[in-house]
C-alpha positions in Angstrom: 21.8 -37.0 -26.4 20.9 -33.2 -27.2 23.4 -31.3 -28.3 21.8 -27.8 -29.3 23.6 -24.2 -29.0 20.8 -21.6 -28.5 18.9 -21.1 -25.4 15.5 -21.3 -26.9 16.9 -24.7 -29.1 17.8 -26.3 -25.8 15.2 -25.6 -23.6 13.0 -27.0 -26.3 15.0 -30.1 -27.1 15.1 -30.6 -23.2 11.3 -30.3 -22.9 10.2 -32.7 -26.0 13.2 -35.1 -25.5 12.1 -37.0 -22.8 14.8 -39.7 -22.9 18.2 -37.4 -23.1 20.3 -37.5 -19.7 23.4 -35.7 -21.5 22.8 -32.4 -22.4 24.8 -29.2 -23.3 24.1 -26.3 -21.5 24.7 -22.8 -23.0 26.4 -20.6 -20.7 23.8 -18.2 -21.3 21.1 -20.1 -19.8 22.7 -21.4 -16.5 21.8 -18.1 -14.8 17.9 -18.6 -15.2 18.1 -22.2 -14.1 19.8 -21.2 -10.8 17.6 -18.3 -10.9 14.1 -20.2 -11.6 15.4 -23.2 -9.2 14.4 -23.7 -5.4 17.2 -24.0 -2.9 16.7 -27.5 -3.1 16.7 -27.8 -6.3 19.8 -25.4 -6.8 22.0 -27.9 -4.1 21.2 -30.6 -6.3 21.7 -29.5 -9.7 25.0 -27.4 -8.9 26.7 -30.2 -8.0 26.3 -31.4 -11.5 27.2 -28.4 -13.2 31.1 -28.3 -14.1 33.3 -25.8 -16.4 32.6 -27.6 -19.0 29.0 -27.0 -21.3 28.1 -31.0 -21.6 26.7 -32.5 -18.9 25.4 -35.9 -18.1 22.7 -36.2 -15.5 21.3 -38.9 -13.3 17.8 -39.6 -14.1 16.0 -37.8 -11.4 18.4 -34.7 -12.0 17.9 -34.8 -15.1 13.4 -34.9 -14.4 14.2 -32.0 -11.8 16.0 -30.2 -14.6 13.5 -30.2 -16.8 10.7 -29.0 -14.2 12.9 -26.0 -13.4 13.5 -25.2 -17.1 9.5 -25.7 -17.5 9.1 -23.1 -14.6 11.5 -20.3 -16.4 9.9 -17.5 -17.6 9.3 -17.2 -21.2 10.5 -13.4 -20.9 13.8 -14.7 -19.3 13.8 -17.4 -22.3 13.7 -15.0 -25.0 16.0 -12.5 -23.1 18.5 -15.2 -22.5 18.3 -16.1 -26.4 19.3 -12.7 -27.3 22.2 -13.3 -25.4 25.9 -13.9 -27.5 27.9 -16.8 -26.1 31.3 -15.1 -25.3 34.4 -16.0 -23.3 33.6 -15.2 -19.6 35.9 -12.9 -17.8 37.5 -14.0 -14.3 38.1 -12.2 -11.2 41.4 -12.4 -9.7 40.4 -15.3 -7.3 38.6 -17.4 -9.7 41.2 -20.3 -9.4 41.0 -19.8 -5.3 37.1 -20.3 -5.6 37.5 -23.4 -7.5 40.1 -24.5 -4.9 38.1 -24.0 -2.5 34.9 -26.3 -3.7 33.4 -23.4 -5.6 30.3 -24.4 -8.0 31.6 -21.5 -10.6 28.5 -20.1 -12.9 28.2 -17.8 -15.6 27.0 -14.2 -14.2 26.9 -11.0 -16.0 30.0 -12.2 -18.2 31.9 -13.5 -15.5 33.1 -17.2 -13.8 31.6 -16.5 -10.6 30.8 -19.0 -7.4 27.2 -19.1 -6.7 27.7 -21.6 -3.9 30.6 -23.2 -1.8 30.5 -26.7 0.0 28.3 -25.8 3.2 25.6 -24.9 0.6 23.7 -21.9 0.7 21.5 -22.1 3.2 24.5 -22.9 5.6 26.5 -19.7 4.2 23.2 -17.7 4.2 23.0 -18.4 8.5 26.8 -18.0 8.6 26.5 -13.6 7.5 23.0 -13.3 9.1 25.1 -14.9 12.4 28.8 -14.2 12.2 31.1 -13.1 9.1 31.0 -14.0 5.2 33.2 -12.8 2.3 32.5 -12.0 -0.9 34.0 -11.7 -4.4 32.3 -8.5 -6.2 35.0 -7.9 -8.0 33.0 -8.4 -11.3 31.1 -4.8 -10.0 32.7 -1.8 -11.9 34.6 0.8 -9.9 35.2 4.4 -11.8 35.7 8.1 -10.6 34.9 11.8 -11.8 37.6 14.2 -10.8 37.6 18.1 -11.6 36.2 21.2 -9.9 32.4 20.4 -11.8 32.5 16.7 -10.6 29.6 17.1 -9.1 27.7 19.3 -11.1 27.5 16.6 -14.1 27.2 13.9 -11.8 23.7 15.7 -10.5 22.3 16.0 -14.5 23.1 11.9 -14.5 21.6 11.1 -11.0 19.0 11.8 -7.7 20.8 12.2 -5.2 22.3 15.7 -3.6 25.7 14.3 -4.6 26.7 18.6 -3.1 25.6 17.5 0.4 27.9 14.8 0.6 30.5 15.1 3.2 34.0 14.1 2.5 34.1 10.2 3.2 30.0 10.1 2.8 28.5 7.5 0.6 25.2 7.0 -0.7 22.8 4.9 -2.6 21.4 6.7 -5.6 20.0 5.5 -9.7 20.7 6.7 -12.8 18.0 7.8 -14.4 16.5 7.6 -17.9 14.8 10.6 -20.1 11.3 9.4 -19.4 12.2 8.4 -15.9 13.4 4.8 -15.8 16.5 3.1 -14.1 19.6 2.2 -16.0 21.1 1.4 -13.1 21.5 1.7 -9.3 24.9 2.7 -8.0 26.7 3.6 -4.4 28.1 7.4 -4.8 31.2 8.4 -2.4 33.0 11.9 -2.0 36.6 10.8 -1.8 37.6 14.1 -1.2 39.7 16.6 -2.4 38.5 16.9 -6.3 37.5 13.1 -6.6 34.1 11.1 -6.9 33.7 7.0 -7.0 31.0 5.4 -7.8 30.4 1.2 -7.5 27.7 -0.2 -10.9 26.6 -3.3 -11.4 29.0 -5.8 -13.5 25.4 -6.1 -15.7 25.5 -2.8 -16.2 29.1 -1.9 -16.6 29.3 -1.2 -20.1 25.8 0.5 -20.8 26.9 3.0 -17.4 30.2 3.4 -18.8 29.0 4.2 -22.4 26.0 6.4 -20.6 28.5 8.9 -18.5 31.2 9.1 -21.5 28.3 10.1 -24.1 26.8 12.8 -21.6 30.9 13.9 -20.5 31.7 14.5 -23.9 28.5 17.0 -24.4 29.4 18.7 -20.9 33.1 19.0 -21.4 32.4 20.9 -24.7 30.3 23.5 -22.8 34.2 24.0 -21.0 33.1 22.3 -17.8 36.2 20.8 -15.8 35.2 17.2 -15.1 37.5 13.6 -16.5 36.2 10.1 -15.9 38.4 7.1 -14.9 37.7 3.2 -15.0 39.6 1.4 -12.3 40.8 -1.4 -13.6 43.7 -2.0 -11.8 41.4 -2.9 -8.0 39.4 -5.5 -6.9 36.3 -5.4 -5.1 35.6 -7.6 -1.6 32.6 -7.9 0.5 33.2 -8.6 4.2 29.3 -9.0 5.7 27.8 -9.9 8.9 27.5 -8.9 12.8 31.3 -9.6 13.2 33.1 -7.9 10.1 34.4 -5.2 12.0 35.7 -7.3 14.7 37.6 -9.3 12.2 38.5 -6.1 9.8 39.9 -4.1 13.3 42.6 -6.5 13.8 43.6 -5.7 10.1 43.6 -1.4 10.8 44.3 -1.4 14.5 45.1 2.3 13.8 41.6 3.3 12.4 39.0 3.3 15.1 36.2 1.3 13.6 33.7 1.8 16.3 33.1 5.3 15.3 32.6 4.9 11.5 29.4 5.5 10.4 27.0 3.1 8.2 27.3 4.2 4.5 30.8 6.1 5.2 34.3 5.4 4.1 37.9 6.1 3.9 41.4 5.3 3.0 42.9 2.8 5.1 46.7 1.2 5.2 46.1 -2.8 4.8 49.3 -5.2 4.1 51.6 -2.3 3.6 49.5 -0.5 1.0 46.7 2.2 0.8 42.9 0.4 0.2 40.0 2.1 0.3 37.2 0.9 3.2 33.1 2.2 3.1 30.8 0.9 5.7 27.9 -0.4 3.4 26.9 -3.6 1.8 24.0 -5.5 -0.1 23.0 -8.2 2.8 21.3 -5.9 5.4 23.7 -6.5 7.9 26.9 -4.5 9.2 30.0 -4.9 6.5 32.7 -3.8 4.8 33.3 -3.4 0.8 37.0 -2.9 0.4 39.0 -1.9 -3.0 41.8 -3.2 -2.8 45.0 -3.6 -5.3 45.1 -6.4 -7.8 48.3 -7.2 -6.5 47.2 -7.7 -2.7 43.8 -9.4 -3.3 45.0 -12.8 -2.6 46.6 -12.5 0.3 43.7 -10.3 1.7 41.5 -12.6 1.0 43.5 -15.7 2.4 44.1 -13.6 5.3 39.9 -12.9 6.1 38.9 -16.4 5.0 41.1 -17.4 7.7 39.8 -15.8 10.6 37.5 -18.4 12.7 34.5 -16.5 12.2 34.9 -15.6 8.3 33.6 -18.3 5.6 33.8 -17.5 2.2 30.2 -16.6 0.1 29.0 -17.2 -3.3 26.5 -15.4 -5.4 22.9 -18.1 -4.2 23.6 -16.8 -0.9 24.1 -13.0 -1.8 20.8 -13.1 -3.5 18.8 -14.5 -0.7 20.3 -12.1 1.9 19.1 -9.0 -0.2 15.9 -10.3 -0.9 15.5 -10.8 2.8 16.4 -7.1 2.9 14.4 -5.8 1.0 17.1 -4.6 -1.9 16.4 -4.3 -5.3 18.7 -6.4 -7.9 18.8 -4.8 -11.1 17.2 -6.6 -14.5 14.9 -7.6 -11.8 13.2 -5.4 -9.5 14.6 -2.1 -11.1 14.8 -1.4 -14.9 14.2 1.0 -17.7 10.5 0.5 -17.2 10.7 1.7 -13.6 10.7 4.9 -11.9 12.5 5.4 -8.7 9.1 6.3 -7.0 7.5 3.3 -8.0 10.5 0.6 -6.8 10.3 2.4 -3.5 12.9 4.2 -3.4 11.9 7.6 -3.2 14.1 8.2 -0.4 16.8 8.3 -2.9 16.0 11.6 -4.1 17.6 14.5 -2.6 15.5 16.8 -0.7 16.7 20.0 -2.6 16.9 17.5 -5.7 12.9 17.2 -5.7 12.5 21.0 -5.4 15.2 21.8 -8.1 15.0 18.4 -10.7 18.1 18.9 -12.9 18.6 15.3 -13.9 17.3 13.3 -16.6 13.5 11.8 -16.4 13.1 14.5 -14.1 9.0 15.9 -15.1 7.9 11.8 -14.5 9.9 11.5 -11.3 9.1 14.9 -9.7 5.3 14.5 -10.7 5.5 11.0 -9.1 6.9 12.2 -5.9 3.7 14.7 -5.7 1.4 12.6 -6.7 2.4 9.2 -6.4 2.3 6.2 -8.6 -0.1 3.7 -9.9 2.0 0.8 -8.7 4.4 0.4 -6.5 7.2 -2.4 -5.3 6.1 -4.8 -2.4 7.6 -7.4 -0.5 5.6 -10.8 0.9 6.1 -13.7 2.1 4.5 -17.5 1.2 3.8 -19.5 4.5 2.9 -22.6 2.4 4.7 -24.0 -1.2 7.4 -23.2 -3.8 8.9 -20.1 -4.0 7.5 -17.9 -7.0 10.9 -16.8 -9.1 9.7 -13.7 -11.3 7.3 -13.0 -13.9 4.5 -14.7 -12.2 1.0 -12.9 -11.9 0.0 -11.0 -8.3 -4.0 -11.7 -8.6 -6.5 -10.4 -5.6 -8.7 -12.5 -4.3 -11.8 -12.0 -7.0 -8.5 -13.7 -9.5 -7.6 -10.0 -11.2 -4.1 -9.5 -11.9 -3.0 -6.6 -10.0 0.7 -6.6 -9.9 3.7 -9.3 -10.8 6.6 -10.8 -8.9 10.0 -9.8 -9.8 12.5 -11.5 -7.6 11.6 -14.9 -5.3 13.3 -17.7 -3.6 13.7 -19.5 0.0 14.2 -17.4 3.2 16.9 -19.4 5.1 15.9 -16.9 7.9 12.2 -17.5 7.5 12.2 -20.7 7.2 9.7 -19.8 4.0 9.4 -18.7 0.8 9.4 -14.7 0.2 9.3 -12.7 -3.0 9.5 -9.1 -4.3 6.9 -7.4 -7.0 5.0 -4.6 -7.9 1.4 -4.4 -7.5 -1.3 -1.8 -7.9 -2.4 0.7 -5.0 -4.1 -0.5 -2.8 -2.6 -4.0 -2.9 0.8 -2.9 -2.0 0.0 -2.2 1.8 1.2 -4.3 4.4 -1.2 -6.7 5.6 -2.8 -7.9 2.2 -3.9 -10.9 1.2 -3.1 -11.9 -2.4 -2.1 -15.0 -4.3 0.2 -16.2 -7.2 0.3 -19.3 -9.3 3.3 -22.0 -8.9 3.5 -24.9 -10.4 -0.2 -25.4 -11.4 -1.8 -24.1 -8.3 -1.9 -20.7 -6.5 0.0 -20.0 -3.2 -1.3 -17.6 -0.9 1.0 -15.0 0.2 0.9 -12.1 2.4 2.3 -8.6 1.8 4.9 -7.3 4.1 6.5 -4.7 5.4 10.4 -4.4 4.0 12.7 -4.9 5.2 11.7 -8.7 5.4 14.6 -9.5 8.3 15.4 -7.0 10.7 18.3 -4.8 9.5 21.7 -5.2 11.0 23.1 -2.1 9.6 25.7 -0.3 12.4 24.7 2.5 14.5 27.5 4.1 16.4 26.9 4.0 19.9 26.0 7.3 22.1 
């Protein structure tokens, strides 16, 4: 048996200690297993994993266990050893996910499912094809009110939050005094005097400490702004090619046909006011709705049961948005990148680039005239094991031009695909490279992103 307590402790002890099949796992080190494992790989293990920390494997679990714990960056490794073992947090349906056949795993402090019995190949198919639902609840949800909302919103972020339209949304980043991401974050004008913005459940406490440090500097300048955590809402994810059928028979009074992609409102749902944007992290059509605590369980009963809806854990979530082409933060996007170099450029306002006035502003603006020396890239790998981050990008003379941030199995594909940064020119579509898994190098193929073809809703002429 090994029975260690620190991520580095117990991937050691599993390496050296050929002969233990019973092993307890730190919560802080499931993530990078299921992260670092193949779909394969994932199916099998996960349906060893429990609740509980000690574990006791069949042999040739246990030997595929240690090959994906082999294959874990050591970055992640010493990452995940900085990590505190704390009580995880729970959503509001976290006892429906475990009714429902849930494998529940630790992710960003929360008990979250990253799969459901059909697997997640099968619920992968089931968005790209029909309808899938999803628990983000874990996501933060806050909002700046007062007549200089926006105005202190702009020193924090890209994007012209002025030219937003009441019931717009957008995609934008905060950005860092030197230029990097602390986050990535959907932006909505609610109207009247009201902003919301969606972060990343990662992220939720460094964004929240990040706008309260800079709101205390502006309010004592006399500016009229106030910040709010919601914390009394949950967040769903309804995804696929038939979420608005199924949503319409919910608001037969809103006329879904003619709302926009990356636009929202307030709808009436169960006898109570939610609030409904068009947008989504799969690349298909969706919904994300916030919804009251109080209602969450019967909405989601209520979608579940429609004949076209399945419910969706976080292993299927993942691959859908690296078939996108979407950046997940801690991966593709952190403090040691710049908005220009992950590609998304297009975040920054037009009038934004000609007038700066947020943070990291002189390395951003001089990127966007000039460009930058690197630059995230999407391929895919026709032949072997998926790369899962931190590998090497090398050309074909063997130098190491770039590295891979975010891989896995395209369900769509039928093939591996990753995500990475590599230097000009070997970012263009159309270039032959190659990176090392597993003791031999795979040749991959740069692509174009996004990787699938978009579903994303057009209203019709």
């Amino acid at each position: 048996m090994c029975v260690v307590y620190s991520h580095i402790e117990w991937l050691s002890g599993l390496r050296h200690n050929g002969v233990a099949r019973t092993t307890t796992i730190p919560y802080c080190s499931l993530p990078f297993i299921l992260q670092t494992a193949s779909a394969l790989e994932c199916n099998r293990l996960t349906t060893q994993f429990s609740t509980r920390s000690t574990h006791t494997f069949p042999f040739t679990s246990f030997i595929m266990l240690r090959s994906v714990v082999a294959r874990i960056p050591k970055n992640a490794r010493c990452f995940a050893a900085a990590v505190e073992e704390t009580p995880l947090k729970a959503t509001v349906l976290h006892d429906t996910h475990k009714a429902l056949g849930g494998k529940m795993v630790p992710f960003a402090g929360y008990s979250m499912p990253v799969q459901y019995p059909d697997g997640i190949k099968d619920s992968h198919l089931h968005v790209r094809s029909s309808a899938g639902l999803f628990d983000v609840s874990h996501m933060g949800q806050v909002r700046l009110y007062g007549k200089d909302r926006i105005e202190f919103l702009e020193s924090l972020v890209v994007a012209d939050v002025a030219a937003l339209e009441e019931g717009q949304a957008t995609l934008s980043v905060f950005t860092t005094e030197s230029g990097g991401i602390i986050d990535d974050t959907i932006i909505s004008n609610l109207g009247g005097d009201s902003l919301g913005l969606v972060i990343n459940a990662g992220c939720k406490d460094k964004d929240i400490a990040h706008i309260q440090a800079h709101l205390a500097k502006f309010q004592n300048k006399g500016k009229d702004v106030a910040f709010e955590v919601v914390e009394d809402h949950e967040l769903l994810a309804l995804q696929g090619p038939k979420a608005m059928e199924v949503l319409a028979e919910l608001v037969p009074d809103v006329d879904l046909v003619k709302m926009p992609f990356m636009t929202g409102r307030s709808v009436e749902m169960l006898g109570t006011k939610m609030h409904l944007t068009r947008c989504g992290y799969t690349g298909e059509d969706g919904f994300e709705i916030s919804v009251p605590s109080s209602n969450t369980l019967e909405l989601w009963a209520i979608l579940t049961g429609h004949e076209a809806v399945r419910p969706v854990g976080l292993g299927a979530r993942d691959s859908l948005r690296l078939e996108a082409g979407l950046c997940l933060y801690g991966n593709d996007i952190d403090e040691t990148t710049t908005p220009v170099e992950a590609a998304l450029t297009w975040t920054i306002g037009k009038r934004r680039r000609e007038e700066g006035g947020f943070l990291g502003e002189e390395t951003i603006l001089k990127q966007v005239r000039d460009g930058a020396a690197r630059r995230r890239m999407a391929f895919v790998m026709p032949k072997g094991a998926p790369a899962r981050g931190g590998e090497p990008l090398r050309n074909e003379n063997g130098e190491e031009i770039g590295i891979v941030t975010s891989g896995g199995f395209s369900p769509s594909l039928g093939m591996a695909i990753g995500m990475g940064y590599a230097k000009k020119p070997f970012n263009k579509s159309g270039t032959k490279l190659g990176v090392p898994v597993r003791n031999k190098v795979n040749a991959i193929e740069v692509k174009k992103m996004p990787l699938v073809p978009s579903g994303y809703y057009v209203v019709p002429s």
